[in-house]
MITIPA-922223 format. One record per residue: residue in one letter; x, y negated, z of N, C-alpha, C in turn. Coordinates in steps of 0.02 Angstrom, whole numbers, plus 50000, padded with zeros to 5 digits. Layout:
// residues N
AXYZXYZXYZ...
This chain:
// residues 267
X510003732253436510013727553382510673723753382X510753720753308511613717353311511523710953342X511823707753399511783699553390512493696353385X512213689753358512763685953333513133683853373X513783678653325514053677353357513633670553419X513263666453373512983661553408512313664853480X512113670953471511813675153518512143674753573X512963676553563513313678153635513273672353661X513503668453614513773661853651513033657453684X512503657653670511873655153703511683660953744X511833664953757511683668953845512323667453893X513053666153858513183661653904513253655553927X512853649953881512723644053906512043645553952X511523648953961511213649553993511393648654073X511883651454072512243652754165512143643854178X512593640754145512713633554159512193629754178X511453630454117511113628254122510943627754170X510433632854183510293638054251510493635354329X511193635554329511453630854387511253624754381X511553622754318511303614054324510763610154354X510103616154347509583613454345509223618854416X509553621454458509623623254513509073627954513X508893632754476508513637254448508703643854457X508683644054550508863651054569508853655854529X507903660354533507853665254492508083666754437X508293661254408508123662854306509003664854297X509533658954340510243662054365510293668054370X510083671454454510403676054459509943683954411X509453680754366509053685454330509623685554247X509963680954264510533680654194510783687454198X510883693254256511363696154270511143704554278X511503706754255511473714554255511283715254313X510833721454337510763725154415511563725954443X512043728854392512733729854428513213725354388X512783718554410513493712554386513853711254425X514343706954417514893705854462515023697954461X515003694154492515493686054494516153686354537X516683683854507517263681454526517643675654531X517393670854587517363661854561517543661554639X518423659454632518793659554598519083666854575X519413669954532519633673854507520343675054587X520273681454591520883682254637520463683654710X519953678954716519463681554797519053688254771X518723690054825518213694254831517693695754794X517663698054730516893699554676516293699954728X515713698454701515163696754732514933702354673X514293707854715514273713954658513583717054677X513323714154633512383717054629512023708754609X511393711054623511243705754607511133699954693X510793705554737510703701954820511493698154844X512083701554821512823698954843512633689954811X512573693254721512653686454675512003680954696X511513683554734511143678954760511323672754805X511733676654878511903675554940512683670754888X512803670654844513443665954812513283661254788X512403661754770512153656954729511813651054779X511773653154840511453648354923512233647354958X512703648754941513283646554973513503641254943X513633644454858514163637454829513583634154768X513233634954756512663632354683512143627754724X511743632654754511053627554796511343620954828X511873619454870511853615654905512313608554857X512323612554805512993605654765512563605454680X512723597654664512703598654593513103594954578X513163602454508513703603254489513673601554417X514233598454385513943596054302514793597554259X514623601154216514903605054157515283600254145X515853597054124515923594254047516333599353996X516263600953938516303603553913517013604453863X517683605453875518133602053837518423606553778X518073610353736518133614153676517653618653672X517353621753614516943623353561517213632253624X516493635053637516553640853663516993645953597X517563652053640517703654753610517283664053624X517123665853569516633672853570517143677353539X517383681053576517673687353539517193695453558X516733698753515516363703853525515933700653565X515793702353630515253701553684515313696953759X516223694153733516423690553793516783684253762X516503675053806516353674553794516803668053844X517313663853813517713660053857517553653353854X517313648553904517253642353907517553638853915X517873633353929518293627153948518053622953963X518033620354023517553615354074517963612954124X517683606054126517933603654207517363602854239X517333606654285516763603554321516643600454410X516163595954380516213590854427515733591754495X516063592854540515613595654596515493589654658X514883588754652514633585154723514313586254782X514913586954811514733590454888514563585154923X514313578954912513833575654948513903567754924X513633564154952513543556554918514223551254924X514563556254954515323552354980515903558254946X515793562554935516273568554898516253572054851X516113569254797516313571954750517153574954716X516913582854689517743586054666517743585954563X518463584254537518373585854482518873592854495X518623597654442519043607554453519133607154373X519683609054365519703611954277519753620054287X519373621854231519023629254254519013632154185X519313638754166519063639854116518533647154140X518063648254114517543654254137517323658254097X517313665854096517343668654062516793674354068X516433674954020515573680454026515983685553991X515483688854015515513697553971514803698953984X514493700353937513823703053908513773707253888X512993711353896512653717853882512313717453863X512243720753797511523721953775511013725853843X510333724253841509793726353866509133723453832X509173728453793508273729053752508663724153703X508213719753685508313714453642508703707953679X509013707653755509353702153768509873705153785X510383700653801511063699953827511073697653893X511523701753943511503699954000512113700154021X512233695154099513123695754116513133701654146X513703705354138513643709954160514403707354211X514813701454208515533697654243515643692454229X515633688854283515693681754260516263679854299X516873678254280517513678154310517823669554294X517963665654337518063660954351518723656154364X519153653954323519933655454303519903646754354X520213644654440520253639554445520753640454501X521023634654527521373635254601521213633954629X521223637954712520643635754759521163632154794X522093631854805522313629954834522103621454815X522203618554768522393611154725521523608554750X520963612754747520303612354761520243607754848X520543611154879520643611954940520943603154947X521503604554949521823599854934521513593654915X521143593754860520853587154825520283586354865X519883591054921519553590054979519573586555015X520433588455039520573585555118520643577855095X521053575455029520993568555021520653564755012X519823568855019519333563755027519283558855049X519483560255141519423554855200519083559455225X518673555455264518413557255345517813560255328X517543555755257516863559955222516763567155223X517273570755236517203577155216517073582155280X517133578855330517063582155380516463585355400X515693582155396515233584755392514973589955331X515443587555300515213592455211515653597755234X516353598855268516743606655282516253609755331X516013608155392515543608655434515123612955416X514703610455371514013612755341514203617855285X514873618355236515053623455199515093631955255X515393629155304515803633655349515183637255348X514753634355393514163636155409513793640355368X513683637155312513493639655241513663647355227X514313647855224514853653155208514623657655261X514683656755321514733661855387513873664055386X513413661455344512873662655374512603666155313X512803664955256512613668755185513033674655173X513933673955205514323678555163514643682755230X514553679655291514703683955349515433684755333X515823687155402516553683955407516943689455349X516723696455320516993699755291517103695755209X516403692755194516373687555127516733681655132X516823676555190517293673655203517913672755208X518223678755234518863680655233519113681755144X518693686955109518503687455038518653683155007X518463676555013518483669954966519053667554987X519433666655021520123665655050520543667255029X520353675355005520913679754962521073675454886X520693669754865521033665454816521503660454844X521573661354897522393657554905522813662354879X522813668554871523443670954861523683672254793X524003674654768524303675454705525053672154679X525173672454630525823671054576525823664054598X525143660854585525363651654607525813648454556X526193643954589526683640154542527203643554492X527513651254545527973653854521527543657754449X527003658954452526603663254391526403658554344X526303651554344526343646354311526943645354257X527423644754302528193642854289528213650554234X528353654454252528653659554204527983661454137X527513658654140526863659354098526853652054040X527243644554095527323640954023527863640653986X528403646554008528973648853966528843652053904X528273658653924528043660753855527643656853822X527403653253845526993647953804527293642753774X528093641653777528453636353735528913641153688X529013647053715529233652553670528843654753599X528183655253616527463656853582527483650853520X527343643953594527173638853507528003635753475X528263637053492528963635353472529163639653420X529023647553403529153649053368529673655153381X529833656153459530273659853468530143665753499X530093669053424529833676953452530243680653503X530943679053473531433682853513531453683353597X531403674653616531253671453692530853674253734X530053678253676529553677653724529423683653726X529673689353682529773696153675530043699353744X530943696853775531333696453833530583693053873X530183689353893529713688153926529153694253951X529023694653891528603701053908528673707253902X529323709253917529783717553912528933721453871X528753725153922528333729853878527733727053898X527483723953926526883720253926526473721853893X525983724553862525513723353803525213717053786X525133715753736524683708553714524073711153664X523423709853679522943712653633522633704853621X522263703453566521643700853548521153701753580X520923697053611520183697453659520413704953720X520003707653728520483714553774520703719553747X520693721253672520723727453669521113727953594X521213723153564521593725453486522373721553478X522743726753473523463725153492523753720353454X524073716253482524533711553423525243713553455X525573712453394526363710153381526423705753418X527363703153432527613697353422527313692753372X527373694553330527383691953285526753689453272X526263691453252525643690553277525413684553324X525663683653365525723680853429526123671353398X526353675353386526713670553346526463664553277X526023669753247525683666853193524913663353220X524933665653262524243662153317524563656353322X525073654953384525193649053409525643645953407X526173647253347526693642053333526653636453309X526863632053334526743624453311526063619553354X525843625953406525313620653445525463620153486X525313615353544525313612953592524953616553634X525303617653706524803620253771524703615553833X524173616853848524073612753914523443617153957X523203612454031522793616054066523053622554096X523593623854128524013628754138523453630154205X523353636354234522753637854300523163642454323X523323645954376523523649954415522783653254464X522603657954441521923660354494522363667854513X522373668054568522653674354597523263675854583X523053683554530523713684454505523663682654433X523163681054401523243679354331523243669554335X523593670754255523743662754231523393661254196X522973656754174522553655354091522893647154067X522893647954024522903639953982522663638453910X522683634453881522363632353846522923630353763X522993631753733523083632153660522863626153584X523043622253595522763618953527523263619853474X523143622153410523533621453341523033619553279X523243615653233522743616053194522263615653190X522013611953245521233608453245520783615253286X521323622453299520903627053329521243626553410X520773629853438520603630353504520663638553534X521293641053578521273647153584521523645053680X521233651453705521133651953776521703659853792X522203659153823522453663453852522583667253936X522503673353957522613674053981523003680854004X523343679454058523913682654075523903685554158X524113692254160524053693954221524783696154244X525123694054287525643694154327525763700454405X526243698354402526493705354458527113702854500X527193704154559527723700654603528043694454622X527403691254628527243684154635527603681454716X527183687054774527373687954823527853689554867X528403691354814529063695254843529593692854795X529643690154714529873689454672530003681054681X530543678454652530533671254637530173668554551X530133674154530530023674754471529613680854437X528873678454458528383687054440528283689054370X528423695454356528343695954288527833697054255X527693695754182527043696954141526963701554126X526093704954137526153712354141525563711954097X525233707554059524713708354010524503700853999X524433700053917524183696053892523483695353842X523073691453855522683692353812522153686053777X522213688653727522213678053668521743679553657X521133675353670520493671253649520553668253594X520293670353516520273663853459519703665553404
């Protein structure tokens, strides 16, 4: 059967809910037999549903966690981009604010929609970081995560989640809000030399121009710049609309300057 656009977008507010309201089963029942989570984007996918369980008693059960919501979900086909900060309380003395943008992909099955990837655009380095400046509070809350981690995800899943320290980082930032002042500025020429042959599609799969590219986001403003791994996402306002980009990078690690190897606009 066809569903709408407002269909997609309420199977993926469901996830949120779901967490919010610490509602193991009905969560990890959001999810295909062969779904996948990637939170943060850049670590280790969590892949079935028993993995996405053992993710949901590591980082969901023991914290709540609360949405705020900072633009109107964007639905292109069956996937399905959010914009959130969310506010995580790892205990009565530590609370984290994360700007996150998160992104579903859905399947039809029978008459519902299910995730079939739920990929998670944040930095675990700046995360970390906004940890340690808790104070001293945090010491029993790293303690009991550790614990958490080593006893749900075992040292191979651990090591896994770590793998979001690595990536492009600042340097994939830096050369990502070049095309993005190229983009809303107007300068096709600038951001063309940016992305040599790069492809740029609409949502994943329908090709745009320069130019194109251009008629999207000239004259708006960007902000919310994220570095998760090796991809960049940020955020787009023109014209009262709301578009979510993201970008995946290459030689972050060896390069002073990694280049853009795919783009792809949410609107």
């Amino acid at each position: 059967m066809p569903f709408t656009r407002a269909d997609v977008a309420a199977a993926a507010q469901r996830s949120l809910a779901a967490a919010a309201a610490h509602d193991r089963e009905t969560w990890i029942g959001l999810f295909t037999a062969d779904g996948r989570v990637e939170d943060p984007v850049g670590s280790a996918p969590h892949r079935g549903r028993a993995a996405i369980g053992r993710f949901y008693d590591t980082f969901i059960a023991p914290r709540t966690i609360t949405a705020h919501v900072q633009g109107e979900d964007i639905v292109v086909d069956t996937t399905v981009l959010r914009d959130v900060e969310l506010e995580i309380e790892m205990s009565a003395a530590v609370s984290l604010r994360v700007p996150t943008f998160i992104r579903y992909d859905l399947r039809a099955d029978g008459d519902d929609l299910q995730v079939c990837a739920l990929s998670a655009y944040w930095e675990l380095p700046a995360m970390i970081g906004q940890f340690a400046r808790a104070g001293l509070g945090v010491v029993p809350v790293g303690v009991s995560l550790g614990r958490s981690m080593f006893a749900n995800q075992g040292i191979g899943g651990s090591v896994g989640f770590l793998r979001g320290f690595r990536g492009s980082g600042s340097a994939g930032k830096r050369v990502f809000a070049r095309f993005l002042d190229d983009a809303c500025g107007g300068d096709e020429v600038g951001m063309r030399r940016l992305l040599s042959d790069a492809p740029v599609t609409l949502g994943d799969g329908d090709p745009l121009t320069s130019s194109d590219v251009v008629g999207y986001l000239s004259g708006g403003t960007w902000s919310k710049l994220i570095a998760s791994g090796d991809a960049v996402a940020a955020r787009v306002d023109t014209d009262g609309h709301h578009r979510i980009l993201l970008a995946d990078t290459a030689g972050g690690l060896t390069r002073e300057r990694p280049t853009i190897t795919r783009v792809r606009l949410f609107a």
